[in-house]
C-alpha positions in Angstrom: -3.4 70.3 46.1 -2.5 67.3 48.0 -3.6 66.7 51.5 -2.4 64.3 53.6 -5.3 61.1 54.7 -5.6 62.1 57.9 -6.1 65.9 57.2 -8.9 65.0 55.3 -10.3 62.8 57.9 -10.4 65.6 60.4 -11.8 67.9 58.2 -14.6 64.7 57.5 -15.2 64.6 61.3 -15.7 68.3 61.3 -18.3 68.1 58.4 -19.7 64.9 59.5 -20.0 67.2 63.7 -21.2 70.6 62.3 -23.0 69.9 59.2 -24.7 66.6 60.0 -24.8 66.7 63.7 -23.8 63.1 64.0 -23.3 61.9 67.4 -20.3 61.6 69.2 -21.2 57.3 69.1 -21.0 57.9 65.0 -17.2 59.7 65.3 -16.0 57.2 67.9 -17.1 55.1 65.2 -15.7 56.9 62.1 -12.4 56.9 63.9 -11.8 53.1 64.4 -12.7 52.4 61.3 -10.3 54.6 59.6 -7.2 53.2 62.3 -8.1 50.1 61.1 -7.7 51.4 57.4 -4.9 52.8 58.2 -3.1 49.4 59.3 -4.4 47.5 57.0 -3.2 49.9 53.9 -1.0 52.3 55.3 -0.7 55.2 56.4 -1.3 57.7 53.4 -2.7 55.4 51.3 -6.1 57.1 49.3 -9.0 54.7 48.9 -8.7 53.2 45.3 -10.1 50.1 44.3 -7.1 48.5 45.2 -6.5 50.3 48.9 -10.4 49.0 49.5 -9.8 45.7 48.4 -6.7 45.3 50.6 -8.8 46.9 53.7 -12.0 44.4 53.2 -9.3 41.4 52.7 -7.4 42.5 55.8 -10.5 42.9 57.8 -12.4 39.2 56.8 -9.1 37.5 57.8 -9.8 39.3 61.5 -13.3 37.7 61.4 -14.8 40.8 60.6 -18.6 40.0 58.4 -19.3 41.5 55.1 -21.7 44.0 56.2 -19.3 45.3 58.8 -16.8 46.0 56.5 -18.6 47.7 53.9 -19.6 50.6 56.8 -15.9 51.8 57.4 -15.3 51.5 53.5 -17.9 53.9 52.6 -17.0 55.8 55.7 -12.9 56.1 54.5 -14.3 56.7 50.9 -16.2 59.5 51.8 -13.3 61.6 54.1 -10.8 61.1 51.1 -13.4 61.3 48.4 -14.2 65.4 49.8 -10.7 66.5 47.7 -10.9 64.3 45.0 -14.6 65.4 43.9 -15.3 61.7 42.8 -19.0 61.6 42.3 -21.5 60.0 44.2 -21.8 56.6 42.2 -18.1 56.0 41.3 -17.8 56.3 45.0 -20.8 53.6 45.7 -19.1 51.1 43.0 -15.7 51.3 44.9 -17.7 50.4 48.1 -19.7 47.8 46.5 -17.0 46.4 44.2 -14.4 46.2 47.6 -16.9 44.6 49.8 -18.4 41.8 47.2 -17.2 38.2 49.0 -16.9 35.3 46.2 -19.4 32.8 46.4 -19.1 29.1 45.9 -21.5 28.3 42.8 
């Protein structure tokens, strides 16, 4: 069955209200940082590697610090992730693998 992005984000925010009690801060929250997925990748566009990579590049070039970026990648991950039953570490590797920066050596 496919579901469009934003169908699985409400039903994310619905989880994320009901099930986890997060505060209405945290869904503010959720829901800027998937709009700004959303611009960056598209509108449909499910987190793969790639989608991530193009989100965390879109968001440096705003100015935007590492650590701030990996919090609405883990939080897009997880409201498309719900469908697509991709487990817990595969998840945290996309995360980690979207938000490494290069280093000089």
């Amino acid at each position: 069955m496919n579901y469009p992005l934003a169908t699985l984000f409400e039903r994310f925010l619905k989880e994320r209200t009901y099930l986890k009690n997060v505060t209405p801060r945290t869904l503010v929250w959720y829901q800027v940082a998937f709009k700004n997925y959303r611009k960056a990748v598209g509108d449909d566009v499910l987190p793969t590697r790639a989608a991530l990579q193009q989100f965390v590049i879109h968001e440096r070039d705003r100015g935007i610090r590492p650590v701030t970026v990996a919090c609405p990648c883990s939080s897009v991950t997880r409201s498309s992730t719900r469908q697509r039953s991709i487990s817990t570490s595969r998840r945290n590797n996309l995360v980690r693998i979207a938000t490494q920066t290069d280093t000089p050596a």
